[in-house]
N, C-alpha and C positions, 0 to 999 in steps of 0.2 A: 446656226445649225448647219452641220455641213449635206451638201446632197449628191445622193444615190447616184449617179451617173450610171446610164444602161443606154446597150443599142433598142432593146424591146422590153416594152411594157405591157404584159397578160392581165388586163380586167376582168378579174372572174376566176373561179376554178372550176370551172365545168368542161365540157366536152369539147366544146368548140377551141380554146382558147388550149389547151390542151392538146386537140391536134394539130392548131396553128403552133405553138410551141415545142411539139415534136418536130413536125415538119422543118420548120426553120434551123433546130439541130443537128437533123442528116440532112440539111441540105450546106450549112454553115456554121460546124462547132465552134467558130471563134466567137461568135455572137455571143454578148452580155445578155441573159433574159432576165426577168424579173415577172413574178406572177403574184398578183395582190388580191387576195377572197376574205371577204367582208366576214365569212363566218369561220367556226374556229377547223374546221377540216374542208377539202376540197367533193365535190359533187356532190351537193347536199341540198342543194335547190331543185332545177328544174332537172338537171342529170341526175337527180338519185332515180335507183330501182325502182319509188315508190311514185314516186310523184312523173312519170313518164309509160308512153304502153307498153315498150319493152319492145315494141314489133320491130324487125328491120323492115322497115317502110320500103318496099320495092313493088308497089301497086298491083301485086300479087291479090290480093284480097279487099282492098281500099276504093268503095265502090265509088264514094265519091270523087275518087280520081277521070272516073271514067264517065263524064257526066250523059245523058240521054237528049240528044237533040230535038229540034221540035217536028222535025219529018220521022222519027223513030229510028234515028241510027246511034250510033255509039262512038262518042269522041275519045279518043285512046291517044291523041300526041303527051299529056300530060305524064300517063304512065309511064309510055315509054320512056319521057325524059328522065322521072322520079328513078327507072327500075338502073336507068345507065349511070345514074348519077350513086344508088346502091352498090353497085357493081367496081365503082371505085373506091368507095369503101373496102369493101373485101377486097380487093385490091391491098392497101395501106395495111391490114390490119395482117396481113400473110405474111407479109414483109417483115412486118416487126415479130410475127410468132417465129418466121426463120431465122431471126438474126438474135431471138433468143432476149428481145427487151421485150414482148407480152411473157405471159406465163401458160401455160397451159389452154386452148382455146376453148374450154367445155367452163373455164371462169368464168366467161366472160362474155360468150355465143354456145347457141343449143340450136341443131333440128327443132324448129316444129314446124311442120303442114302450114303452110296457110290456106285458109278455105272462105270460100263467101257462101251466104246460106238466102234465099229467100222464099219467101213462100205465096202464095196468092198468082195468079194467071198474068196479072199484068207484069208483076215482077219478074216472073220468073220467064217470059217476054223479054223482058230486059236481059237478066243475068247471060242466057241463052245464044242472044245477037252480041252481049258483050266479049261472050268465051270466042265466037268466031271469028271478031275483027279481034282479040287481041291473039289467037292462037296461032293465026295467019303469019305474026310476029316472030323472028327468030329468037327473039329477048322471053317471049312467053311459050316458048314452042313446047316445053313441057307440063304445059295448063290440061290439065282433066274436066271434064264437066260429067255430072250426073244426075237423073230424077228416080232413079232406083233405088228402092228400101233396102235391098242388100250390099250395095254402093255405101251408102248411107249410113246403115247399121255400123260398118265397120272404121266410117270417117271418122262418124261423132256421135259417138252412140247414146251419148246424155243428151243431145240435142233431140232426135229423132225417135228417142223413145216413151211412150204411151200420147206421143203425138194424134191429134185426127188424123185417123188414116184416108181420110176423104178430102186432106186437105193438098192440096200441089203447093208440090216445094221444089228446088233444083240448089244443084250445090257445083262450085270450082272447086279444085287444088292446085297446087304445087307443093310437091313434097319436102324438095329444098328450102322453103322457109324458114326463118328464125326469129328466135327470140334471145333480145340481147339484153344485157344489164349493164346499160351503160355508166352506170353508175361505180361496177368492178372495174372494165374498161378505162374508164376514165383514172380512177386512184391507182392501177397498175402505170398507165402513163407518166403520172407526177412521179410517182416513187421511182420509176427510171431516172426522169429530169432532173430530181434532186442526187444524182448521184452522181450527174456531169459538173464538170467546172463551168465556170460563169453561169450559174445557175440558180437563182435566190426564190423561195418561196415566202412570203408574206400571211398569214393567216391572221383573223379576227383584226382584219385594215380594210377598212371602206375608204373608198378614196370622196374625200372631203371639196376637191378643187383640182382645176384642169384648165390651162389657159396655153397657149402657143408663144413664144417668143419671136422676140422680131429675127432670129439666127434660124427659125422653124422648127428649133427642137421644142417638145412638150415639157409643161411642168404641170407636176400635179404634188397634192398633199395625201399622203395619207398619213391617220389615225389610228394607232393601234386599241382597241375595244377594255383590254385586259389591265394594261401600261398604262395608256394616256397616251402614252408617247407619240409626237407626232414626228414626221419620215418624210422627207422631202425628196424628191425624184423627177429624174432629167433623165428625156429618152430622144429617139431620132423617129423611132413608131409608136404608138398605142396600137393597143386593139382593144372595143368593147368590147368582149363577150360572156354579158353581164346576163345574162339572162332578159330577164321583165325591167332590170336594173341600170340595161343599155341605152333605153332611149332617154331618161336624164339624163346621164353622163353624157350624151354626145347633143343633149341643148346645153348644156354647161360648154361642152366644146367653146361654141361659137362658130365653127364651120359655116359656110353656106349650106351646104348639101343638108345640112339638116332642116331648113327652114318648110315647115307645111307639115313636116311628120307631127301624128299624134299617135296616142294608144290605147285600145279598148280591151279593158283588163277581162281574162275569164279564169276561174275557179273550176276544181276537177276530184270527184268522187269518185272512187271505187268500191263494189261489193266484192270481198275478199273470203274465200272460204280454203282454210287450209287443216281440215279434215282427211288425211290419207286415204281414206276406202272410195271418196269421192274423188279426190285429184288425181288416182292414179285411172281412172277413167278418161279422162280426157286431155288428148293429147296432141295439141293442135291450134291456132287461134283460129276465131268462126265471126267471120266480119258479117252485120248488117247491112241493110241502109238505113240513115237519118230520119229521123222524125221532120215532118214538114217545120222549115224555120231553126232546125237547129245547125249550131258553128261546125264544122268538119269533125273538129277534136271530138265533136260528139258521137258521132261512131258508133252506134254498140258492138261490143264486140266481147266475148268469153274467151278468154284466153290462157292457155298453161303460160307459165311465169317462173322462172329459176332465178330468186334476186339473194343475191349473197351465199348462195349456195344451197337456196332451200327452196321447193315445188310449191306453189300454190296455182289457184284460180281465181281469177279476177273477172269482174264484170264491170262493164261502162263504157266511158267513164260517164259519170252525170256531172253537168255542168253548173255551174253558179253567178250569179253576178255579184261580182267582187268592187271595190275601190282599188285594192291592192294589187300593185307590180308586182311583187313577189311573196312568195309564203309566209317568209318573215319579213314581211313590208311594211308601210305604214297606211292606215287608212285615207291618209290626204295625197297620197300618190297620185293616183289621177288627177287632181283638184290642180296638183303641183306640179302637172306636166303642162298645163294650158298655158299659151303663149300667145301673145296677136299674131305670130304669123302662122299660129295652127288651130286658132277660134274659130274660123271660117267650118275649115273640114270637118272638123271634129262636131259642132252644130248638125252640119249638114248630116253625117253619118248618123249622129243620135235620131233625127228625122228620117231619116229613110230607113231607118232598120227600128223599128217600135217592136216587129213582128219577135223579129230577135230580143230584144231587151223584154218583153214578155215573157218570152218561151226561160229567159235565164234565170227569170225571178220569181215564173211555176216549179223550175226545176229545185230552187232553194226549199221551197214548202212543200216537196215530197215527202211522203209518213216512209218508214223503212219497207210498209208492206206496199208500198205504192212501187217503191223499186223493186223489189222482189218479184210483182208482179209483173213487169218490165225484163227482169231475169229471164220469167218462164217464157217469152218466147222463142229463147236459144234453150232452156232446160225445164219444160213441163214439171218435170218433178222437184223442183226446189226447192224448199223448206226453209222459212226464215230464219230460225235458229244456228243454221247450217253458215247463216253468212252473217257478217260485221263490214261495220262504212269504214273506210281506212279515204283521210286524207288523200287526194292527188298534189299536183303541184297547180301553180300558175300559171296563164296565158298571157301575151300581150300581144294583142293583134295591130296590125298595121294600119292605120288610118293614112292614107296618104294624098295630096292635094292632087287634085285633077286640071288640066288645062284653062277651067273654065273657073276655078277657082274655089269648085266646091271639093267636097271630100268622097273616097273611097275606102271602105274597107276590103281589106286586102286578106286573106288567111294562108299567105303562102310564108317564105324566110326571103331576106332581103339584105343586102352587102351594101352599104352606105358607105362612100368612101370619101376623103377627099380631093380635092384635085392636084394638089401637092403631092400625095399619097403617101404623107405622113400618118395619118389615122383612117379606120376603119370602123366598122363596126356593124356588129349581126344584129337583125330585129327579125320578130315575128315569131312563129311558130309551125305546124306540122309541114312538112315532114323531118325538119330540126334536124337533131343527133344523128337520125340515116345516113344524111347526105352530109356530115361534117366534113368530110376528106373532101369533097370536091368543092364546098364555101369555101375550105381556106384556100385552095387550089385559086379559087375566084381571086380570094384576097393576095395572094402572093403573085399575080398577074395583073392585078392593080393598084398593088399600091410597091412591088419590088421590080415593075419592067424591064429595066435593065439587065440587073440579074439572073432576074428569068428565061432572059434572053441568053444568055453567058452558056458557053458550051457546057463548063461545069456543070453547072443545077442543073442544065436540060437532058446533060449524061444521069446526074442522080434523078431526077422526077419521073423517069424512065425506070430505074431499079423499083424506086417506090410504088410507079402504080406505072406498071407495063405501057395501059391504054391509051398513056396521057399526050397529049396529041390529037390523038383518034378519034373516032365516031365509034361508040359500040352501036348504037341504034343502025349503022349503016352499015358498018362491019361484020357479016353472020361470022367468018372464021376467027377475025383477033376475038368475038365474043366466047366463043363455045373455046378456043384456047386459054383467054383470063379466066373462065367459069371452072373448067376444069381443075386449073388450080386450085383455087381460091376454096373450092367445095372438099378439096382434101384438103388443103392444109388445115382448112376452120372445123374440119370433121364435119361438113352437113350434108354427106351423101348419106 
């Protein structure tokens, strides 16, 4: 059987892997890539429109980003990292609408508000001191805060309407928010890719086997689903970015750097109501806070939605305890990711978080009227009829070994590399697809040093995202000059 010979090998067809395989193109179109997706089209897993919230994660409304210390003040380093780490994004994505390989950016990003909503004295406490320390920011310098019903009425008017009016509530904005569909995003990317030379797309090939030679280039198998056909493939890089699907693939590695990782699968529901008289009222996403005990992803949050070209409202997500990495995965996923050298953590984490694996397995045995009711307190007036559960995607959260031997779960994304920096690989989840353009960024400074180092690439890395280099969080002027761009060329002024 002869084999593949490539400089890079793309695990996955999603977003990430995607932008690592853009990137790598303007920065070096001689490069051989090769991009292998287990299913028979690309963003179909955790990148589709459906199975993701759609928000451009920029801590704008993500309250959990901003956690509440225990003297009553308000920790905000995380946002600011998340909003800068956003900001490169738009960045990347300008670049490519100039140069004429995205399509149109109303595809693919949309205007919407982001707003946080809470209600009750002590909350609204919080929200209050949170707009202050982060508005103090030149990254949030355009955050609104409000507790007036005329304010209000006109934010989110399904929210706020036949409300207790005795009840205190306070609400943020930023107007420039978005809602993105990563899922268009992503399939306009490939369909460029495939239209460069040395450029091979693979579909319905799950890669089968992954071992390193003693020369350090990779071999791997894959199996085409449809064919049989099996496809042998020799690279100088991999990159995981597999979704829920990454962390076997990168204990099949063999790496060091993977030894202690494990992963704690989570399930994702949405209340979907795409009745026109209703969606065109609200026009905006409206973040919660969590329920005591629940994962990040949990969130509530109501939010306008443009996936494919079409308007809905979504609520959620509600969460589940799964086995399964990914949506079309297998029940013994988890079972098959235990390893001895990730027994340890993995125990430990199942032990310390009981609270959690409760709350995931109340949230399975919710009646529709249990979430509905869950609904009304971003929309009083909601009507179950009015809404349908629609599937989300997959989670897989990071278990990762701690110093002392035991385990941590982790709910942030994480670049596992190895020390050779032949392979990579993305784990985790939120803020995920936000922050793609700055993970691969990670990964092309980890695992292509040299390179990156090379006048060349550091001329182009510079075209593709101005800031790269820089500090936006520390920069007000490079900030408010990349912003300025970026908000017209993506249209979300």
């Amino acid at each position: 059987m002869a084999v593949r010979q490539a400089d890079v090998v793309l695990v996955g067809g999603g977003v990430m892997s995607a932008t690592l395989g853009m990137m790598l193109r303007q920065l070096d179109p001689s490069l051989d890539i090769v991009m292998v997706e287990r299913l028979d089209h690309v963003a179909h897993e955790s990148t589709d429109g459906w199975n993701n919230a759609g928000t451009g994660h920029a801590g704008y409304c993500e309250l959990n980003y901003t956690p509440e210390t225990d003297d009553g003040d308000v920790e905000i380093e995380r946002a600011l990292k998340i909003n800068a780490q956003f900001e490169v994004s738009l960045q990347f994505w300008s670049y490519l609408v100039e140069q004429g390989i995205l399509p149109e950016p109303t595809s693919f990003i949309n205007r919407t508000p982001h707003q946080s909503f809470v209600w009750g004295e002590k909350d609204v406490a919080f929200l209050k001191r949170r707009y202050e320390r982060l508005s103090g920011h030149h990254l949030f310098q355009e955050m609104e805060y409000t507790e007036s019903p005329e304010d209000l009425e006109e934010w989110m008017p399904l929210v706020v309407r036949h409300r207790d009016p005795m009840q205190r509530v306070a609400a943020t904005r930023i107007k420039h928010g978005s809602d993105v569909d990563f899922g268009s995003l992503t399939r306009s990317m490939v369909k460029w890719l495939e239209t460069q030379p040395n450029f091979e797309l693979m579909l319905s090939s799950p890669v089968h086997y992954i071992d390193q030679r003693d020369n350090g280039r990779w071999k791997l198998r894959v199996k085409n689903q449809k064919t049989g056909e099996l496809t042998k493939l020799e690279a100088g890089f991999v990159f995981l970015g597999a979704g829920g699907g990454a962390l076997p693939l990168l204990q099949k590695s063999g790496i060091d750097e993977a030894r202690g990782y494990g992963g704690f699968p989570v399930s994702g529901q949405w209340l979907v109501c795409q009745k026109p008289d209703i969606v065109k009222e609200h026009h905006s996403k409206v973040y919660g806070k969590a329920p005591i005990g629940a994962p990040p992803m949990s969130v509530p949050h109501l939010d306008t939605r443009i996936i494919n070209g079409e308007p809905a409202l979504l609520f959620g997500p509600f969460a589940g305890f799964t086995t399964r990495f990914l949506k079309q995965g297998s029940i013994f996923d988890l079972i098959g990711s235990v390893r001895a050298t990730n027994l340890r953590p993995m125990l430990s984490v199942s032990k310390s978080n009981m609270d959690l694996t409760r709350y995931l397995i109340g949230e399975v045995f919710q009646s529709h009227a249990d979430r509905v009711n869950s609904l009304r307190n971003f929309f009083p007036d909601a009507r179950e009829d009015d809404w349908k559960l629609q599937m989300a995607g997959q989670r897989v959260q990071i278990i990762k070994q701690t110093e002392e031997g035991g385990g941590k779960l982790e709910f942030g994304t994480e670049i596992v590399a190895a020390k050779d920096g032949t392979l990579a690989a993305l784990l985790g989840a939120s803020p995920g697809a936000s922050t793609a353009a700055n993970a691969m960024i990670n990964v092309l400074e980890r695992c292509f040093p040299e390179k990156i180092k090379s006048e060349q690439w550091q001329s182009r890395m510079k075209e593709l995202v101005p800031s790269y280099g820089q500090s936006l969080v520390d920069n007000e002027e490079l900030l408010n000059s990349v912003r300025e761009r970026t908000l017209s060329t993506l249209k979300l002024r």
